[in-house]
C-alpha positions as CSV (number, residue, x, y, z in Angstrom):
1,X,22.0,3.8,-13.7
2,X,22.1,5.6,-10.6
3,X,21.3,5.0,-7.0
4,X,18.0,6.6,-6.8
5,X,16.9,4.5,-9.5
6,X,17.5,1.1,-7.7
7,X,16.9,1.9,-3.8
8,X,14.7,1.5,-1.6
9,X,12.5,4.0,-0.1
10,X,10.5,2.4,2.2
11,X,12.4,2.1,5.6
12,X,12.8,0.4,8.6
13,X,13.9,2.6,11.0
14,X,15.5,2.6,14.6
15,X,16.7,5.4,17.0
16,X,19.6,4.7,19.4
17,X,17.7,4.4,22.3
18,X,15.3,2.1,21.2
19,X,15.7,-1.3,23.0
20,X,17.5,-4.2,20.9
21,X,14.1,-6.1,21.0
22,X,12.6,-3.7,18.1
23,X,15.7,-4.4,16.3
24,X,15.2,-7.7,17.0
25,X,11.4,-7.7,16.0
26,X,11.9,-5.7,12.8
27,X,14.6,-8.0,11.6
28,X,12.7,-11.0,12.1
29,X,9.1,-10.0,11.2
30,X,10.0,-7.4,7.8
31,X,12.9,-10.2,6.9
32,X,14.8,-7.1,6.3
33,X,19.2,-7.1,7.2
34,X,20.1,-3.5,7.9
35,X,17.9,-1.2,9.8
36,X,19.5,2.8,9.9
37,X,19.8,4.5,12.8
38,X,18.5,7.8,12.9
39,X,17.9,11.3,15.0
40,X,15.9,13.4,13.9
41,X,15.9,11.7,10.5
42,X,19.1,12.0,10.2
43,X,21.7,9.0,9.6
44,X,23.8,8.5,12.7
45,X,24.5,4.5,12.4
46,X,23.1,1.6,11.0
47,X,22.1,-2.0,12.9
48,X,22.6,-4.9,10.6
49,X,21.4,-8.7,11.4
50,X,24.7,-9.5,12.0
51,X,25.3,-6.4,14.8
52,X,21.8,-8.5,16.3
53,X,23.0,-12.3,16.3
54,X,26.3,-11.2,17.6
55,X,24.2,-10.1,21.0
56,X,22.2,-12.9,21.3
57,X,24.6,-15.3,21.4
58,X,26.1,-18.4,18.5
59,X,23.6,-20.3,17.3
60,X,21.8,-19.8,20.4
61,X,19.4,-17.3,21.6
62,X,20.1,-17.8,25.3
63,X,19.3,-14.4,25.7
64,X,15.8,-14.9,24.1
65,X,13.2,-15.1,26.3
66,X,9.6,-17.1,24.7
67,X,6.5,-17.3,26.8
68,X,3.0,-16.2,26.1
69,X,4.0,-16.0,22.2
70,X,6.0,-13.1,23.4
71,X,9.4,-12.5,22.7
72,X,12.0,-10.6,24.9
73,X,15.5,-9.7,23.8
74,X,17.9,-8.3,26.5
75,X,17.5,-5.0,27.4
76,X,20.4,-3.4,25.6
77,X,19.8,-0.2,23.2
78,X,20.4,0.2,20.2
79,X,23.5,2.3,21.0
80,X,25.2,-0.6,21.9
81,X,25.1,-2.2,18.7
82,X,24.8,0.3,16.1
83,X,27.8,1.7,13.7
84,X,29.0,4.9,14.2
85,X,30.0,7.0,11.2
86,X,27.9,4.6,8.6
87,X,29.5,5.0,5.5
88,X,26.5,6.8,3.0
89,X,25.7,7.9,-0.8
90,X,23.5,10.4,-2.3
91,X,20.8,9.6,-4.0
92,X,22.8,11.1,-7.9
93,X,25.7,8.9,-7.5
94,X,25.8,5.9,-9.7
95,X,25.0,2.4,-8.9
96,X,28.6,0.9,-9.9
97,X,29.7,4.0,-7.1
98,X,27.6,2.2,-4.7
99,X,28.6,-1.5,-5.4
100,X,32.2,-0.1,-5.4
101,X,31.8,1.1,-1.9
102,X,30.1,-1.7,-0.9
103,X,32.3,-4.4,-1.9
104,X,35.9,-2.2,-1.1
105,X,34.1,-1.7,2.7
106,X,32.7,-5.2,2.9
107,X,29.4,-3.8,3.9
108,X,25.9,-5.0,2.4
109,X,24.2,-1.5,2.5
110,X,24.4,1.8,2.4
111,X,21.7,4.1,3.4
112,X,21.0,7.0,0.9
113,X,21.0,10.6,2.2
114,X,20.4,14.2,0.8
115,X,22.9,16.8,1.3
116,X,21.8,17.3,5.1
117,X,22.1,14.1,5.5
118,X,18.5,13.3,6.1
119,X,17.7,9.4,5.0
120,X,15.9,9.1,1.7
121,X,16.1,5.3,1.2
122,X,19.0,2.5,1.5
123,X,20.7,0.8,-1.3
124,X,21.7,-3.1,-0.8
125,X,24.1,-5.6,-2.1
126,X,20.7,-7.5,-3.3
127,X,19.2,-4.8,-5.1
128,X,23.0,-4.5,-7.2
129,X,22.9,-8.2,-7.9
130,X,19.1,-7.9,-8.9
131,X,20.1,-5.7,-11.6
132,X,23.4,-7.2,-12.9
133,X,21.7,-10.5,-13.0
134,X,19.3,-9.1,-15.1
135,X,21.4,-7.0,-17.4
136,X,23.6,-10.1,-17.2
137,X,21.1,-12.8,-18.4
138,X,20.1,-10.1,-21.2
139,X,23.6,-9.8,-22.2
140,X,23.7,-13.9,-22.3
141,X,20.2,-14.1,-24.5
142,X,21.8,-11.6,-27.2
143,X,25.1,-13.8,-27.2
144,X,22.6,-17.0,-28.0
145,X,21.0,-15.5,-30.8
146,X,23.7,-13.9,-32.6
147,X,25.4,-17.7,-32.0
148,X,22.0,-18.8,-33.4
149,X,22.3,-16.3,-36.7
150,X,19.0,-14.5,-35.3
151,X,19.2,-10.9,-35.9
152,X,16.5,-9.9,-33.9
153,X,13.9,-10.6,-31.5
């Protein structure tokens, strides 16, 4: 299975001198975790909800402004917060590839670039487990009906 056939191609995107409230707003509002940064539409960091809660604060958002149903975050960009040389993967490589990379940088995404690296979708932890929970609970039905004597189904 390869990358390409489990990522996502609709994304949120930020530029680095967007103010940390969009980051903030996109987070929240798409209930989406990692948001690439790009130039030009190409990759040059990545913002994750994590890089976002670490800026406003433990457990509280003192640096949250609400009034008129509004919210304000503090006027930081998105330089400020982002990753610098985001580790990628091309859209060919496999999905085990991806996972490997994942779980060896303790990272939860990886945005998914052509050769120029120009952003064609991101890849997430999620959308791994998704499929090995799947290909797992197929594996576990198969097991049950050759326990059973069943053949086929």
């Amino acid at each position: 299975m390869r990358v390409e056939d489990l990522m996502t191609t609709k994304v949120f995107t930020v530029e680095q001198h967007d103010l940390i409230d969009r980051v903030f707003f996109l987070i929240h509002y798409e209930k989406i975790r990692h948001l690439p940064v790009v130039e030009k539409g190409k990759v040059i960091g990545i913002v994750s909800d994590r890089d976002l809660y670490k800026v406003l604060g433990p457990k509280t958002n003192s640096h949250v402004i609400e009034g008129d149903s509004e919210m304000h975050v503090v006027h930081k960009k998105v330089q400020n917060i982002m990753h610098r040389g985001v580790i990628t993967i091309h859209a060919d490589a496999y999905a085990s590839e991806a996972a490997t990379v994942m779980a060896n940088n303790r990272i939860g995404a990886l945005p998914v670039v052509d050769k120029d690296n120009k952003l064609l979708g991101i890849i997430s932890a999620t959308d791994i487990l998704r499929v090995f929970s799947k290909i797992e609970k197929a594996s576990e039905e198969r097991e049950k009906r050759i326990a059973a004597g069943i053949s086929h189904k």
